[in-house]
N, C-alpha and C positions, 0 to 999 in steps of 0.2 A: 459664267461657267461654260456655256456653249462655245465663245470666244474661245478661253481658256483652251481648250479642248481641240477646238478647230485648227488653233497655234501650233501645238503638240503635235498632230496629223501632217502638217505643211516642215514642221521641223524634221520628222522621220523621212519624210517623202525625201525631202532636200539630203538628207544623210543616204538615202538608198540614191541616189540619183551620183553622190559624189562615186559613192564605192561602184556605180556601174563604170562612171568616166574612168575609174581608178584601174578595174578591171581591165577594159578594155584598151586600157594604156600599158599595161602591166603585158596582157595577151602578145601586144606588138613588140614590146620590146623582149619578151623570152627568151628568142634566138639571140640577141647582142649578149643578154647575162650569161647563157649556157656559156659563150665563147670568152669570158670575162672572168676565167681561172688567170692568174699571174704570169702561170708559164706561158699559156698561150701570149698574153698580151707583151711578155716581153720579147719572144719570139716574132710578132708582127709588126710591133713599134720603132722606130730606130732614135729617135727622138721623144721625151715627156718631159711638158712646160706648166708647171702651176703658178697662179696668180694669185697674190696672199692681198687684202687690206685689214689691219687692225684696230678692231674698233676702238680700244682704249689706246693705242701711241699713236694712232692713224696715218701710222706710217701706211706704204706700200713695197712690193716684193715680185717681181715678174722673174720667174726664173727656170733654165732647161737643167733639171738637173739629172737627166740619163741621156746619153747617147749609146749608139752603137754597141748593146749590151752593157753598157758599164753604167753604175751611178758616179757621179763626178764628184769629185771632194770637196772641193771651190764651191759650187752649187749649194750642196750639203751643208756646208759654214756656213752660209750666207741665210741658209732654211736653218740653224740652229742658232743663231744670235737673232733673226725676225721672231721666233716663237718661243726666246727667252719666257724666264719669269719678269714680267714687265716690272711690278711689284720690288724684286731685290736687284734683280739684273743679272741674275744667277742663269749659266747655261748648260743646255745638254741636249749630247746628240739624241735629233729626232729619229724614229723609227723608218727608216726608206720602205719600208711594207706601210708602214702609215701615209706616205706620200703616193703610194704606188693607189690604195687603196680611194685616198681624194682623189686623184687621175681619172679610175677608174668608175669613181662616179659623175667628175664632171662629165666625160665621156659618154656615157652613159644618159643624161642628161640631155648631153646635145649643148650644153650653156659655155659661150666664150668668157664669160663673165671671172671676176676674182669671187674667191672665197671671202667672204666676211669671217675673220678669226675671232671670236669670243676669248679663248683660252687656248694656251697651247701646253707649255712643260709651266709646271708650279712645283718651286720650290718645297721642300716638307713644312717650312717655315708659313708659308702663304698656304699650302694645303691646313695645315692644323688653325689657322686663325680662319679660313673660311670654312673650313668642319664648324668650328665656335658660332659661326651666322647662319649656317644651314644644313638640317639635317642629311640634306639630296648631294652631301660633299661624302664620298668615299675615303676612310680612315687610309686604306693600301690604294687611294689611287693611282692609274696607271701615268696621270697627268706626268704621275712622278717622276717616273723610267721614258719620257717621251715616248711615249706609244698610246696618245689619245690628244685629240682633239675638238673643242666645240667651235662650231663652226654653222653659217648658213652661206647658201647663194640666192642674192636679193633678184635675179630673174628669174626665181624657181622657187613650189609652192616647198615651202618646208614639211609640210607632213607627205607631202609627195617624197620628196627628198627621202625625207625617216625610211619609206617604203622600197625605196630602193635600194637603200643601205642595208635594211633587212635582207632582202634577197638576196644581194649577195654572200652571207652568212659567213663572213672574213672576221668576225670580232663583236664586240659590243657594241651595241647600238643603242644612245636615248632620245627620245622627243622629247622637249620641251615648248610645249606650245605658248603659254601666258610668255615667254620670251624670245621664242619665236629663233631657236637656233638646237641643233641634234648633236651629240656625243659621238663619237668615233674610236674605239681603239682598236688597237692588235692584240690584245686579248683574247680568253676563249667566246663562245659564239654565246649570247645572250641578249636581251632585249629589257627594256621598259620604258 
């Protein structure tokens, strides 16, 4: 019972300990999120390069796709056939606010790293058989209209991650921690 008990006290301790480190990571980086509106970042960037691997075709994806104020179209196709529906092979154009949005949190991060892709666009066909296995599948997901993504970066803690993604308050945000990868869309601003 004492044990028991002791456990408990060492487990709280340990959860106030994370959220101090989290704080005070959160504190340092303020200034970079305040500055971390779109406009701003399109105005000081001339260049944005994401790095895609996916976990189910394991393919990989290094690609610039903005310059000089502009998003490139080439780039674009090349981000809209990696983040097919793996499933039918069905494609659609990705959300370039969704892309701007990954940017800006590898950024943010600090991590040269690729994205780990979970999911990208999912067919209505693949959305409604995987609603059939899980209730945590949204009937209107955005999967749909490419404007979400799951995703992790394997040099970065993922529920850190989740927290940053919150802060910026760009869209939907979820954690999934038993799998250990967060939600992303350009939707309105929301959390779970």
């Amino acid at each position: 019972m004492v044990k028991n008990q002791f456990e408990k006290i060492l487990k709280i301790e340990d959860r106030l300990m994370n959220r101090r480190k989290f704080l005070r990571r959160a504190m340092a980086m303020a200034p970079l999120l305040l500055l971390s509106s779109p406009s701003s970042l399109l105005a000081s960037i001339e260049e944005k390069t994401l790095s895609f691997y996916h976990t189910h075709t394991l393919k990989e994806l290094s690609v610039v796709y903005f310059r000089n104020g502009h998003y490139l179209p080439r780039a674009l196709t090349k981000v809209n056939n990696f983040l097919k529906d793996f499933r039918t092979g069905d494609i659609h154009p990705i959300d370039p606010a969704l892309l701007d949005l990954l940017h800006d949190l590898r950024q943010t991060t600090g991590s040269k790293d690729f994205f780990e892709v979970i999911s990208g666009y999912r067919s209505p066909q693949t959305n409604a058989k995987l609603r059939g296995r899980s209730s945590g599948v949204a009937s209107h997901s955005l999967h749909m209209s490419g404007k979400a993504i799951d995703i992790r970066l394997p040099s970065f803690d993922t529920g850190h991650l989740h927290q940053i993604a919150l802060a910026f308050q760009r869209g939907g945000v979820g954690y999934y921690p038993q799998s250990d990868f967060i939600h992303l869309d350009t939707g309105r601003v929301r959390a779970w």
